[in-house]
C-alpha positions in Angstrom: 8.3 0.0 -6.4 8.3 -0.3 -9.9 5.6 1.7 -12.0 5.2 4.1 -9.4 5.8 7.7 -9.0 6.6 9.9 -6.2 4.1 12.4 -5.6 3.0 15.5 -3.2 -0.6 15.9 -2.5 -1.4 19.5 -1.5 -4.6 20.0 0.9 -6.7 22.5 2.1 -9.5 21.9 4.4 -11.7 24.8 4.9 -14.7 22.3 6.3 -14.4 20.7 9.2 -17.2 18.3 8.4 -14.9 16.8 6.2 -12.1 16.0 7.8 -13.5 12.5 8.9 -14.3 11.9 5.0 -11.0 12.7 4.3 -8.8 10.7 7.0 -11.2 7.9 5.6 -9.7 8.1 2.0 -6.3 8.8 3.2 -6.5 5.6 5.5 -7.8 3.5 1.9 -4.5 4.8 0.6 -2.5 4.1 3.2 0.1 1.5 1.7 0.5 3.9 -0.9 1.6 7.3 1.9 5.0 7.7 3.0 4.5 10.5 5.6 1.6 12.9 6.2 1.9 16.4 8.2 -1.2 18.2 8.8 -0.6 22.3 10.3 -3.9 23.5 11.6 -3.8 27.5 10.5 -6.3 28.9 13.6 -6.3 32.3 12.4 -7.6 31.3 8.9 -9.6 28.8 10.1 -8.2 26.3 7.6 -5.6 22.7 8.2 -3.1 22.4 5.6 -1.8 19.0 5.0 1.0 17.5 3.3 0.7 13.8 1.6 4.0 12.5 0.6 2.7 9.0 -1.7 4.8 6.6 -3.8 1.8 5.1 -5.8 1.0 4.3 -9.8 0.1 7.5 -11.5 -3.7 6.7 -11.7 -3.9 6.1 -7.9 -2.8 8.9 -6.8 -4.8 10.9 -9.7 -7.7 9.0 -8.5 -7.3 10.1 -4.7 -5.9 13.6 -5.7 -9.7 13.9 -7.4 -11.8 12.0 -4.4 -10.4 14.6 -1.8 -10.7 17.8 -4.3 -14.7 16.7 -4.2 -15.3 16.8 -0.8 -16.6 19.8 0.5 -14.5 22.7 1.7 -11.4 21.1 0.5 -9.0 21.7 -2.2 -6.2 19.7 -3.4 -3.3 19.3 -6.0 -0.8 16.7 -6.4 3.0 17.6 -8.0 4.6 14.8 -9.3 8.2 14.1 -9.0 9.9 14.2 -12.9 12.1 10.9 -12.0 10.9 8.1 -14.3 8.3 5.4 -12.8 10.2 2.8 -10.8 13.4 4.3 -10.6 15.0 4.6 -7.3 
């Protein structure tokens, strides 16, 4: 895919009411995940979930920013330091 990047996008879901907000955006950016693992931590009371994306930088930016502001949810995205494009 050229002038992409490879990305991980880190989540934390403390909320439950936003879970359905946030399947909503990931489902938006769905042509954009690769793989997705979601580990619901009962004793915390939190789901951590793992977004694996190959997208342009701004999209995944963009999303990375969308899910931060939901309530109850934190996330990060670490980008791969391979060029854009390459393969």
């Amino acid at each position: 895919m050229e002038g992409t990047r490879v990305a991980l996008l880190g989540i934390v879901v403390e909320n439950p009411d936003s879970v359905e907000p946030l399947n909503r955006l990931l489902h938006r950016h769905q042509d954009a995940i690769i793989g997705r693992m979601g580990l619901p931590y009962r004793q915390r009371g939190v789901c951590i979930i793992s977004i694996v994306l190959d997208a342009p930088g701004d999209e995944i930016s963009s999303l990375a920013g969308q899910v931060g502001m939901l309530p109850g949810v934190t996330a990060r995205a670490v980008y791969s330091k391979m060029p854009e494009g390459s393969s």
